[in-house]
N, C-alpha and C positions, 0 to 999 in steps of 0.2 A: 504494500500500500504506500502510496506519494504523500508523504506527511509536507514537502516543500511548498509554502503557501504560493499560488498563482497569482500572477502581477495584475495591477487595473490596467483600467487603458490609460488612466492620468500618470501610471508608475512606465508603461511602458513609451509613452510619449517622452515622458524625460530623457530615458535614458537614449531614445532615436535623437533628440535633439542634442543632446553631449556627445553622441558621436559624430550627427553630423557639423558640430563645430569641433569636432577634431579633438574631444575630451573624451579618448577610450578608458584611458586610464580611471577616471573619476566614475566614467561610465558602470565599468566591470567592478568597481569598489560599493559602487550605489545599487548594483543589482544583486551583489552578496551580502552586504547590509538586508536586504528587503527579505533575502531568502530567508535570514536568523530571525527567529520565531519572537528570542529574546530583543532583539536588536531596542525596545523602546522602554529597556531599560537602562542604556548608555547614552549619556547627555549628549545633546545637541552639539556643543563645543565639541567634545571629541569626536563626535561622527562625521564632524567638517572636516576639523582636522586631518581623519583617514582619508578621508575624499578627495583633499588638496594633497597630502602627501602623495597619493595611489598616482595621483596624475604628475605631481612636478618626478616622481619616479622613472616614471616609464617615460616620460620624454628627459631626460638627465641620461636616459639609457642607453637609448637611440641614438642620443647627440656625442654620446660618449665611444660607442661603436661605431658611429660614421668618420669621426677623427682617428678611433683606432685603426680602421681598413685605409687610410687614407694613408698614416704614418709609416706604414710596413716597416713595422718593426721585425727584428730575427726572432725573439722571443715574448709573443704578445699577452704571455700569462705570467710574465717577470714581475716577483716581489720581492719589497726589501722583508724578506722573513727571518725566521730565527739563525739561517745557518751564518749571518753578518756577525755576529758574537761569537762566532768560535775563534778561540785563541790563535787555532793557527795559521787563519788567514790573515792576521797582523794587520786587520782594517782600524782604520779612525772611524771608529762609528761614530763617535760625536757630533764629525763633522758631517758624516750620511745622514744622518739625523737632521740635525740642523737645515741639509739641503733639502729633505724633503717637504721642506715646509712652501718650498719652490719662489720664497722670495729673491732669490738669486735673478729666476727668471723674470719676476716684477722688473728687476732692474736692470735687466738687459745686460747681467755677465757671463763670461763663459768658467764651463770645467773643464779642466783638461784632467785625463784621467789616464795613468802610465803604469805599465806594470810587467810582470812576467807572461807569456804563452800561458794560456788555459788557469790564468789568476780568477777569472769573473769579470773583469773590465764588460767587454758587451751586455754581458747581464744586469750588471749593474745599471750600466747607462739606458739600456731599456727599463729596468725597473724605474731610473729618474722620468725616463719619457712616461711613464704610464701614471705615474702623481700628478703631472703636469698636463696627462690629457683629462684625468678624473677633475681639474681642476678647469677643463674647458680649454686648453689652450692648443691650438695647431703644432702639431710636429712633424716631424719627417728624420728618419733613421735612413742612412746609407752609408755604403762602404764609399770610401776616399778612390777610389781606382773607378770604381761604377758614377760617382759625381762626375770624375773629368771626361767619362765617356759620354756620361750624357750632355752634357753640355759641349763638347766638340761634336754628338749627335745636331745639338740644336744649334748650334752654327750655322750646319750644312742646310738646315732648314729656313733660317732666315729667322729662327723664333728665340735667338740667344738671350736680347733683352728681357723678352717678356720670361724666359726661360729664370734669368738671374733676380726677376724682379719678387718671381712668385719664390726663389728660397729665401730671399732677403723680410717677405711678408711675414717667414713664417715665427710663430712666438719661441721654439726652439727646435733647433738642427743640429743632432746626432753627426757626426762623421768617426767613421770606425776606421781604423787599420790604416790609420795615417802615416804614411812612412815606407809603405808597401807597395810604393807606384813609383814610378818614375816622373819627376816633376821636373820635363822641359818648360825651354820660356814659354810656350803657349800654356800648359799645363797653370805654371807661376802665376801669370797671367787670370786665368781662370777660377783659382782660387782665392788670388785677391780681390777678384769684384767680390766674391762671395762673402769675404772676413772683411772688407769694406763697408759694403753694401750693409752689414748686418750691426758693426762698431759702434756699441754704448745704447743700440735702440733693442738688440734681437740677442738671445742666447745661443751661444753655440756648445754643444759636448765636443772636446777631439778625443779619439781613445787612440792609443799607440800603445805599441810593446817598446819602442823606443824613447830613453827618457830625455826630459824636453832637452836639457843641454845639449843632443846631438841631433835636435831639427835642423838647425841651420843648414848641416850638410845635405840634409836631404833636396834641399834646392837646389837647383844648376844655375839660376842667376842671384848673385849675390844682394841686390838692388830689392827684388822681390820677395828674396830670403830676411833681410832688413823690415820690410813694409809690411808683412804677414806678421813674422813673430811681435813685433812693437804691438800690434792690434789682439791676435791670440793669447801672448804669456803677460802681457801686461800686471801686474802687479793688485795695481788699484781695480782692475776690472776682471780677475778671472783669480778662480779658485781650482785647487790640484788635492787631488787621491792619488796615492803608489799603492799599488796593492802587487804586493810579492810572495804572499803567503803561501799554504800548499796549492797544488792541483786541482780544480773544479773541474777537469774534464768528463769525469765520471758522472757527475749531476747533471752532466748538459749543462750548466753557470759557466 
């Protein structure tokens, strides 16, 4: 036997009208409300309350996975979780801590984030990206080798500016495995509009197995090798993690 009380028409008019204004969430919260036999003995305040949360929810949700497929990140279920306290990856959680609160990105500085092969460096910096997209803000993860390609792609296109404009929009930009490409002067070139383009307004992550003292070489023109690092390592404007501890290859971190 259906003990689930059936809707009026004035109950089932609401909920058509919340959805066709695009309030499912509130919608599906207000038709399970109705279903609880009990429901009219929970105050009015709180039953708004579930109805406004149910919807800023599910669109929080949406908006959160439309950023996250956008970002392509390596690792899109990266958390700062418990294994950040184990002794022997020798992290500064303090300062992971601290970063996660993503005011770094309010203020438009970068991380530069250096370490041993298979330390967690990528993991981590996707774990940064994913506080930063729960917090609503545009990102984009890529490898350092696949940026110069795409953009000598968009060159050939004729769509370079508009190409460097949309990573300079963006609120933080990951680049991995810096150090791992070969960086002719077009290359040099290429990544200075990038670290340019983004200086003091936009956040950038660099992650390297290389520690920063030996970027300079990775340049082939000295001029650009100059004009990058002054804008990336910059002091007042970028903060640094080594992380040298054991092996995360095992974890996939």
């Amino acid at each position: 036997m259906n003990t689930t009380p059936s809707l009026t028409s004035e109950e089932i008019l609401i909920c058509e009208r919340l959805r066709s204004l695009r309030m499912s969430g509130m919608a599906d919260a207000y038709a399970q409300d109705l279903s609880d036999p009990n429901i009219d003995l929970v105050p009015f305040d709180e039953r708004l309350a579930r109805l406004v949360n149910s919807e800023w929810e599910l669109r929080n949700n949406k908006k959160f996975n439309r950023l996250l497929k956008k970002a392509h990140l390596r690792y899109p279920e990266a958390d700062l979780d418990e294994s950040l306290y184990d002794p022997a990856r020798k992290l500064d959680t303090v300062t992971i801590e601290r970063l996660s609160n993503c005011h770094w990105v309010d203020e438009g500085k970068n991380l530069l984030i250096t370490g041993m092969t298979s330390s967690g460096k990528t993991y981590l910096a996707n774990a940064l990206c994913i506080v930063a997209l729960h917090q609503s803000k545009t990102v984009r993860y890529i490898r350092a080798n696949t940026l110069m390609l795409e953009l000598e792609h968009e060159r050939l296109k004729n769509t370079y500016l508009e190409a460097i404009t949309a990573l300079n929009k963006l609120d933080l930009l990951a680049i991995d495995d810096f150090g791992l490409m070969d960086l002719d002067v077009d290359k040099c070139r290429d990544l200075f509009e990038v670290i340019d383009g983004r200086e003091g307004r936009r956040s950038t992550i660099i992650v390297s197995q290389f520690p920063v003292k030996a970027w300079f070489d990775i340049f082939k023109d000295r001029t650009y090798a100059d004009a990058c690092l002054a804008r990336m390592t910059d002091k007042h404007h970028s903060y640094r993690l080594e992380m040298n501890g054991i092996s995360m290859r095992e974890t996939g971190k």
